[in-house]
One Martini backbone bead per residue (centre of mass of N, CA, C, O) as a GRO file, in nm:
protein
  315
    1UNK     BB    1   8.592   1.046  -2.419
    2UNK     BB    2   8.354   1.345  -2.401
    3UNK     BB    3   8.388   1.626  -2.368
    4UNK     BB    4   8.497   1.746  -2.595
    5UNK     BB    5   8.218   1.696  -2.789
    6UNK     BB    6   8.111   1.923  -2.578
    7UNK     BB    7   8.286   2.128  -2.622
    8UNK     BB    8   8.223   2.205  -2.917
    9UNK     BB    9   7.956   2.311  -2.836
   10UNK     BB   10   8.023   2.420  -2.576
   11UNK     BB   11   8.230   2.687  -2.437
   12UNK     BB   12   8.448   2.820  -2.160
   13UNK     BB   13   8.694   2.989  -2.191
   14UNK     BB   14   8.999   3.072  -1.970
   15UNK     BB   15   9.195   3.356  -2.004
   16UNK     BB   16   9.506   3.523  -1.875
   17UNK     BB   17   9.646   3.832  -1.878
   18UNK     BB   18   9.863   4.042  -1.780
   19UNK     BB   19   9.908   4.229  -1.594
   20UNK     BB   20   9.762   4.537  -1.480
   21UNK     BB   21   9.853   4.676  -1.272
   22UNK     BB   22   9.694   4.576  -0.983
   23UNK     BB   23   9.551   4.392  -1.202
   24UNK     BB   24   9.386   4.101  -1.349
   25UNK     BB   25   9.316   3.966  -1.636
   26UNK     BB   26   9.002   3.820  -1.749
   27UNK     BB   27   8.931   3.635  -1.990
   28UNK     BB   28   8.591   3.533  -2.086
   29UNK     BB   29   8.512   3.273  -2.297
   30UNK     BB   30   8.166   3.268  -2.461
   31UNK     BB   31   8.025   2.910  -2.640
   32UNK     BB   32   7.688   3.066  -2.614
   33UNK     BB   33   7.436   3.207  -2.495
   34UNK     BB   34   7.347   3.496  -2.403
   35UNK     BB   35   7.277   3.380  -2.100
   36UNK     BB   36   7.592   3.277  -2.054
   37UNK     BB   37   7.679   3.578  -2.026
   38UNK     BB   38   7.525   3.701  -1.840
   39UNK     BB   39   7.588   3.567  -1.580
   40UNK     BB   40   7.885   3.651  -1.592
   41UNK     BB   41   7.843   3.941  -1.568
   42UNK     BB   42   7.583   3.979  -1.350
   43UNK     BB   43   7.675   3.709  -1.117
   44UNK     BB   44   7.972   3.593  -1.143
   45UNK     BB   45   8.148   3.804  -1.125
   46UNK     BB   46   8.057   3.994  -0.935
   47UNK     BB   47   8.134   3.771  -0.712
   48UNK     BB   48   8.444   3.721  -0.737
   49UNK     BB   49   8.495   4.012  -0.670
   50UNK     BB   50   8.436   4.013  -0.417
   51UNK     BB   51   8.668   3.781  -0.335
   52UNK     BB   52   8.858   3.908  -0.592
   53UNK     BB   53   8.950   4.266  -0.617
   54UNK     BB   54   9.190   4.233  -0.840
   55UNK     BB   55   9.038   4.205  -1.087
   56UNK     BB   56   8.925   4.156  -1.413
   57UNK     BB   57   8.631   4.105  -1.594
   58UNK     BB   58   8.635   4.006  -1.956
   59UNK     BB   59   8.319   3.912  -2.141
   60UNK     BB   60   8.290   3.692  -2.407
   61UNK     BB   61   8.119   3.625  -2.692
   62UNK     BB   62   8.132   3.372  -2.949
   63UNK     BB   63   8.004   3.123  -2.991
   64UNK     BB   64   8.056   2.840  -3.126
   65UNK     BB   65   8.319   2.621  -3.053
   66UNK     BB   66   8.589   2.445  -3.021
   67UNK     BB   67   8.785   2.189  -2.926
   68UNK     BB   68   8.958   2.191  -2.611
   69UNK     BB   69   9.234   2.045  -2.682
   70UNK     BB   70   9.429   2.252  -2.447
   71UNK     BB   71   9.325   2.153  -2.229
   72UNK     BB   72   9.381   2.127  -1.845
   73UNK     BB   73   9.080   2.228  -1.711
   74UNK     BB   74   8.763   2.056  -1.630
   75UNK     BB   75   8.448   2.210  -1.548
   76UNK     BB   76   8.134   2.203  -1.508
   77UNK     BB   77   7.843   2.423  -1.487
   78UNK     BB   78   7.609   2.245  -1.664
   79UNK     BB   79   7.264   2.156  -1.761
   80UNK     BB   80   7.071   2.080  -2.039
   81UNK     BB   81   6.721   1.986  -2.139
   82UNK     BB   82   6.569   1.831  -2.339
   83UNK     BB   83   6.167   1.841  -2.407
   84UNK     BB   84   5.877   1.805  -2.385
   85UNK     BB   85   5.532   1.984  -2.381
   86UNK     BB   86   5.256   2.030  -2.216
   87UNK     BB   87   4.885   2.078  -2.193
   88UNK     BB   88   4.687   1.910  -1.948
   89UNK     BB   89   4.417   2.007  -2.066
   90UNK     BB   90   4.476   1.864  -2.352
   91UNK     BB   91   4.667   1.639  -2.221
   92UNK     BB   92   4.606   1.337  -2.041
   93UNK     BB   93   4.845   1.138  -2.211
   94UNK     BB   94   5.157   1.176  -2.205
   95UNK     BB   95   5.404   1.064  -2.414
   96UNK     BB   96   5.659   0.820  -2.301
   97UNK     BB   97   5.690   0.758  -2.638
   98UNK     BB   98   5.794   0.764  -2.972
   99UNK     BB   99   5.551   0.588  -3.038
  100UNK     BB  100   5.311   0.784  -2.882
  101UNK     BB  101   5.382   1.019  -3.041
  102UNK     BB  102   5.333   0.972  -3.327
  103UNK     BB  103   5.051   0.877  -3.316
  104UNK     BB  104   4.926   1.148  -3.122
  105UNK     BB  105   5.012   1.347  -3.404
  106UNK     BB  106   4.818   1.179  -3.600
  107UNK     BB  107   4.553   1.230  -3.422
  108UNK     BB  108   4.697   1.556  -3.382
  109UNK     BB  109   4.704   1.782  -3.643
  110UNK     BB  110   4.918   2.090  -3.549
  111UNK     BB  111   4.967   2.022  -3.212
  112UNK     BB  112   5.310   1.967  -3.303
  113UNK     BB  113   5.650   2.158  -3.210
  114UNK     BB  114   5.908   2.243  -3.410
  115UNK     BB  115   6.244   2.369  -3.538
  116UNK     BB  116   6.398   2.166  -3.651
  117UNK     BB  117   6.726   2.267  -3.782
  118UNK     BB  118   6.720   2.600  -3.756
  119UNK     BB  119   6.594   2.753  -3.476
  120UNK     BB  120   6.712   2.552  -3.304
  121UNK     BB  121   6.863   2.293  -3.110
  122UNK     BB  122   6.599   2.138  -2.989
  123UNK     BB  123   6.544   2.056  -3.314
  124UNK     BB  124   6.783   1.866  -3.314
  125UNK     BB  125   6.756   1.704  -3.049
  126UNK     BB  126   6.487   1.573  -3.183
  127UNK     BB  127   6.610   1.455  -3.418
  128UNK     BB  128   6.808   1.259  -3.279
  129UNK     BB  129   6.598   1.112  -3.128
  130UNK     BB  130   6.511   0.999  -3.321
  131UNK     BB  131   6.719   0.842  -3.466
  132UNK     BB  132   6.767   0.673  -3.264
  133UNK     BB  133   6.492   0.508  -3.220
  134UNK     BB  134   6.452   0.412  -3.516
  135UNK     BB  135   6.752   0.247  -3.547
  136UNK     BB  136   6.916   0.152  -3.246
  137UNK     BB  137   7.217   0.353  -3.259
  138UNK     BB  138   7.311   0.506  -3.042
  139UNK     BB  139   7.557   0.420  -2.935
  140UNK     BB  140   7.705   0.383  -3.250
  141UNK     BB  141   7.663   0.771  -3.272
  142UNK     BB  142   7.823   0.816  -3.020
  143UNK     BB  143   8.104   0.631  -2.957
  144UNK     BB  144   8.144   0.414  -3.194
  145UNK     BB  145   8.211   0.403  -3.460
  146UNK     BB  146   8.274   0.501  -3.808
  147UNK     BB  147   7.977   0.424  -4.053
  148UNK     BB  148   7.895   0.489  -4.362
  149UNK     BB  149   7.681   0.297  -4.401
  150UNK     BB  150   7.443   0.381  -4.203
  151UNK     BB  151   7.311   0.592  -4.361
  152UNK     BB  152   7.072   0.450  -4.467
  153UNK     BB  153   6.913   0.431  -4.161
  154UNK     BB  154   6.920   0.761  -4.165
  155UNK     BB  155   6.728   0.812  -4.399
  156UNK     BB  156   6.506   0.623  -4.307
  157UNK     BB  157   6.452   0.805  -4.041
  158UNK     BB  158   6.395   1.059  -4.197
  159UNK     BB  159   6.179   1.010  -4.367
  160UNK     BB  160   5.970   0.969  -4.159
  161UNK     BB  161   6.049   1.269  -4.027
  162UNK     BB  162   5.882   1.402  -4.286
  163UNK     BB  163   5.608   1.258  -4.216
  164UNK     BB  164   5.567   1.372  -3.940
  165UNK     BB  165   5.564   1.666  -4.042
  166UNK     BB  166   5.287   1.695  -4.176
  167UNK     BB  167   5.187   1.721  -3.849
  168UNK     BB  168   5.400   1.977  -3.794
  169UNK     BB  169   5.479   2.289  -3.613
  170UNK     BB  170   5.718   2.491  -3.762
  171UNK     BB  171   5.898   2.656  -3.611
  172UNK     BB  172   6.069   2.981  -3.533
  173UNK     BB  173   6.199   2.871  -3.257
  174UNK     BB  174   6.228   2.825  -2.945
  175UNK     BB  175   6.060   3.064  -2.861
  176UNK     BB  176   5.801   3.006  -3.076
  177UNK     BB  177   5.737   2.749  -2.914
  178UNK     BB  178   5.645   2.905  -2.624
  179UNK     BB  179   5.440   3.050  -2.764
  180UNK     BB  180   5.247   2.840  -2.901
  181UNK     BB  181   5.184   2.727  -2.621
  182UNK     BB  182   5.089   2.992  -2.479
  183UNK     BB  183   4.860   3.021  -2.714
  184UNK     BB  184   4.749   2.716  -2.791
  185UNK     BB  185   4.843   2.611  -3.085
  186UNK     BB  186   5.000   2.409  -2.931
  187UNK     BB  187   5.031   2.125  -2.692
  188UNK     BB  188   5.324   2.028  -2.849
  189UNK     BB  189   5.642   2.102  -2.734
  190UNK     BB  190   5.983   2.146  -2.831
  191UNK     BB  191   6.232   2.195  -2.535
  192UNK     BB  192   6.381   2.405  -2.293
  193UNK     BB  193   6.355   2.398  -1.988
  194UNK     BB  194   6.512   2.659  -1.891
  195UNK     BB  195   6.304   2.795  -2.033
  196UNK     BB  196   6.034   2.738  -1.923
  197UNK     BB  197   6.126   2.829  -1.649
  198UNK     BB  198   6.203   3.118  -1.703
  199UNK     BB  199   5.879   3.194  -1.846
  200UNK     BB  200   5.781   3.119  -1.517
  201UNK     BB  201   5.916   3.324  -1.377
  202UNK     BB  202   5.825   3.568  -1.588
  203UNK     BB  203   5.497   3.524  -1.649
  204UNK     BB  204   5.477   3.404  -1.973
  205UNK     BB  205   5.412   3.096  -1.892
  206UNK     BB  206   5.230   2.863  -1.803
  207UNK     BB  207   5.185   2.658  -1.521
  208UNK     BB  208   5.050   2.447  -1.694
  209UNK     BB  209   5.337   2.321  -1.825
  210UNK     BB  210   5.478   2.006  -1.917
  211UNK     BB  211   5.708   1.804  -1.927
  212UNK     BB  212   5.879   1.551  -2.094
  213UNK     BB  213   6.056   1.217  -2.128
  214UNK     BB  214   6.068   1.016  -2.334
  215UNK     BB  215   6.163   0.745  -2.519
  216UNK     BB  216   6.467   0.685  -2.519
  217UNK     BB  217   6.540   1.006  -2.586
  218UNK     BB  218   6.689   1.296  -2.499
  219UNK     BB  219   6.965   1.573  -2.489
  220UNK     BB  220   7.200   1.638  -2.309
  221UNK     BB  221   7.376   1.994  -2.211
  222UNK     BB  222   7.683   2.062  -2.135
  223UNK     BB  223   7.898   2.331  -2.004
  224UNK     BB  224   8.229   2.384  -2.008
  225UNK     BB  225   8.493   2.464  -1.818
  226UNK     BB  226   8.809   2.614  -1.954
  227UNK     BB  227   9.164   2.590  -1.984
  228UNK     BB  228   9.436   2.673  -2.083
  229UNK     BB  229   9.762   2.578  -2.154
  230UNK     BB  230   9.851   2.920  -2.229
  231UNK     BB  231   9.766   3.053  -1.973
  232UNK     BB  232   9.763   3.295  -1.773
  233UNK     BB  233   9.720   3.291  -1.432
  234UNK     BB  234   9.576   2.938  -1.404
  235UNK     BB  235   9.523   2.965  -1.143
  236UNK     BB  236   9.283   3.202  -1.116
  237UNK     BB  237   9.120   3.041  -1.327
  238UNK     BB  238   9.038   2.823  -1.148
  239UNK     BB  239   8.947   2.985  -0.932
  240UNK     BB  240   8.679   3.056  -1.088
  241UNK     BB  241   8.560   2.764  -1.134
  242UNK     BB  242   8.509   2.693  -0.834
  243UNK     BB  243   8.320   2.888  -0.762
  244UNK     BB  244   8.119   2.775  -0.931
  245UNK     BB  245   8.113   2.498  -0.816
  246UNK     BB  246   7.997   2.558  -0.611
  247UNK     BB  247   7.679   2.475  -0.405
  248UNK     BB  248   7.591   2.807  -0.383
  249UNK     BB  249   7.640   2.910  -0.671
  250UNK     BB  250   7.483   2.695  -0.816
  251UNK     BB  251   7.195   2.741  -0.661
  252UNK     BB  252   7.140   3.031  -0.732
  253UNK     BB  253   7.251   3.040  -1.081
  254UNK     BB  254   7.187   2.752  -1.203
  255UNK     BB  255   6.903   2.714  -1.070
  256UNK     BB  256   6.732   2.961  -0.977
  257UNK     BB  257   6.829   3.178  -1.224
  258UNK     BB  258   6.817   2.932  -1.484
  259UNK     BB  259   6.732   2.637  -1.469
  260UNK     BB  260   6.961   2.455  -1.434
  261UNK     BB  261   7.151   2.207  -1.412
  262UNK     BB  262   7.411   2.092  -1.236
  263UNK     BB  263   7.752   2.033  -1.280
  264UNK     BB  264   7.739   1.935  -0.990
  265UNK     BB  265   7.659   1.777  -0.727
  266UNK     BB  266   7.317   1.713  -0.672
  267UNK     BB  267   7.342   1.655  -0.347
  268UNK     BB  268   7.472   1.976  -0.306
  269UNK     BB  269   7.296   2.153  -0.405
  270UNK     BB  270   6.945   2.066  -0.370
  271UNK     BB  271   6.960   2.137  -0.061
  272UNK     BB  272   6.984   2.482  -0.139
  273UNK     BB  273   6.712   2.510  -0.256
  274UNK     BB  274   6.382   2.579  -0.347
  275UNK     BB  275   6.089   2.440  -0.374
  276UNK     BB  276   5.996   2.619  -0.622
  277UNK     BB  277   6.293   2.540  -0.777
  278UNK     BB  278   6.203   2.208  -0.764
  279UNK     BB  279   5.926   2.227  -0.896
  280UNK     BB  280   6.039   2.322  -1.186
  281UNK     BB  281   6.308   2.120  -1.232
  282UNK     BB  282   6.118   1.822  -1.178
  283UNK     BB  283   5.846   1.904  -1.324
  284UNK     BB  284   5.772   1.604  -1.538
  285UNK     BB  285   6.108   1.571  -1.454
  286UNK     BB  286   6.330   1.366  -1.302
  287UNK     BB  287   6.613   1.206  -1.165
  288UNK     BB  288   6.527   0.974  -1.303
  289UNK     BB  289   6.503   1.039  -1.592
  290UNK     BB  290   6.755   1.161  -1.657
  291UNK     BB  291   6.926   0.896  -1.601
  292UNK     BB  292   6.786   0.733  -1.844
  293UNK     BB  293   6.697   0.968  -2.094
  294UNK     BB  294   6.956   1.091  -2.148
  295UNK     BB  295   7.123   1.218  -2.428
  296UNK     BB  296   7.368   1.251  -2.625
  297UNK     BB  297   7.559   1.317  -2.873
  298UNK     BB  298   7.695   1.293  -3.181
  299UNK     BB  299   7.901   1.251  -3.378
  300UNK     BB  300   7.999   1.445  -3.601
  301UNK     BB  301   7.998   1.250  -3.847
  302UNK     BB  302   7.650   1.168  -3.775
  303UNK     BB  303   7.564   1.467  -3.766
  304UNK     BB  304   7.656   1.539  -4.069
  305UNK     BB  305   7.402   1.294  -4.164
  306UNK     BB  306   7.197   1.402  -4.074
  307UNK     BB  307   7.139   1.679  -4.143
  308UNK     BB  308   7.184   1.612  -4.456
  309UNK     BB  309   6.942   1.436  -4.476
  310UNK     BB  310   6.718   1.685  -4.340
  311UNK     BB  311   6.786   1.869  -4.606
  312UNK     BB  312   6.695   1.690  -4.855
  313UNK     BB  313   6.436   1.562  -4.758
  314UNK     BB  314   6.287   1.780  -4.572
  315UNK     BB  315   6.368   2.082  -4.625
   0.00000   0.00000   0.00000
């Protein structure tokens, strides 16, 4: 089971206290970053609301949380995916793989950013995608056992990824790469699609600004909808839940709204958003790249070995 590892990741517990005069409190502590709380705020809640008049929605950000280990239902809300982002007029054949990657940055010094593992998520896991690739360990550092003898092959390809960044801007945070990018300072760098979706959205990024999924892969981020077992009026929390899970809610909030990719079944979901909206979050990375190449972060002691890996070599 994987659920818990993603759970300590983003975490979106649900808690409910007792009634208060005529209506229930629900208290929905959001483990993910500030666009995730904002959407329960301003189009979740107030959605749950209407049809669900005697509730009182109190939404509060938590920051990253710990594995729902009581947790009793859990229901995904989204998915979300790192990827390269580039520039088609300045890239006409972007690379496929990390090794057509890596050359390209070789021939190309300057042109491709990220932003390390200290200014945002994407930069830890195009990290640990790098990591994937160079050791061939994927599947025994996401799933187990663990070994620490393996440190040195982690510390191997660390060093390789140290020697690649002599030729790499790092930014200073995921807005930063997208901001790089719209001004053309760098033709290629690691985002978040949900981001570029965003800003693509909202007039900030060129509209041919276009993602791609090298391989081996890099991770992809789910967030989970938790009731802990432990909540008070646990049916009503659950009942808010479904409705995030519903195909019309999805495709409304989680894909229209945010570019994220559904938690709930996609053949349910996709059918029912705009053509618009379909060319933004699957153009340049397709249903079929996704299923390939989209990949887990890794068990949290080897997460902790490769960071530590990338603060002692890359510093």
């Amino acid at each position: 089971m994987h659920v818990l590892q993603f759970v300590a990741v983003f975490t979106a517990a649900i808690a409910l206290a007792a009634p208060a005069a005529a209506q229930t409190r629900l208290n929905v502590a959001i483990g993910a970053d500030v666009n995730v709380v904002e959407v329960h705020k301003s189009l979740l809640g107030p959605g749950f609301k209407a049809q669900v008049p005697d509730v009182e929605l109190n939404v509060v950000g938590t920051g990253t949380g710990e594995p729902a280990s009581r947790a009793i239902y859990t229901v995904p809300m989204f998915h979300n995916q790192i990827a390269i982002a580039y520039h088609p007029s300045k890239v006409a054949n972007p690379p496929k793989t990390f090794e057509e990657l890596a050359a390209w940055v070789k021939a190309n010094p300057g042109r491709f950013g990220y932003n390390g593992i200290k200014g945002g998520v994407s930069g830890v896991g195009f990290t640990m995608g790098w990591v994937y690739w160079k050791t061939g360990l994927y599947q025994q550092l996401t799933q187990g056992p663990v070994d620490k003898s393996k440190d040195g092959a982690i510390r191997e390809a660390i060093t390789a990824l140290r020697d690649f960044n002599k030729n790499v801007v790092i930014t200073n945070g995921n807005a930063g790469t997208l901001d790089a990018l719209n001004r053309g300072e760098i033709w290629m760098g690691v985002v978040w699609i949900d981001q570029l979706v965003a800003w693509k959205n909202e007039g900030r990024m060129d509209q041919a600004v276009t993602p791609t999924l090298p391989a081996p892969g890099l991770p992809i981020y789910p967030l989970y909808l938790v009731v802990p077992r432990e909540a008070a009026s646990r049916d009503l929390a659950a009942r808010y839940i479904d409705y995030i899970a519903t195909p019309e809610v999805q495709a409304r909030a989680i894909v229209e709204r945010f570019g994220w990719y559904p938690g709930v079944d996609p053949d349910k979901v996709l059918p029912l958003i705009s053509a618009k909206s379909r060319e933004l979050l699957f153009k340049g990375v397709s249903a079929q790249d996704l299923a390939r190449y989209s990949r887990q972060m890794p068990l949290k002691e080897y997460h902790d070995m490769i960071t530590l890996a990338y603060e002692e070599i890359v510093r």
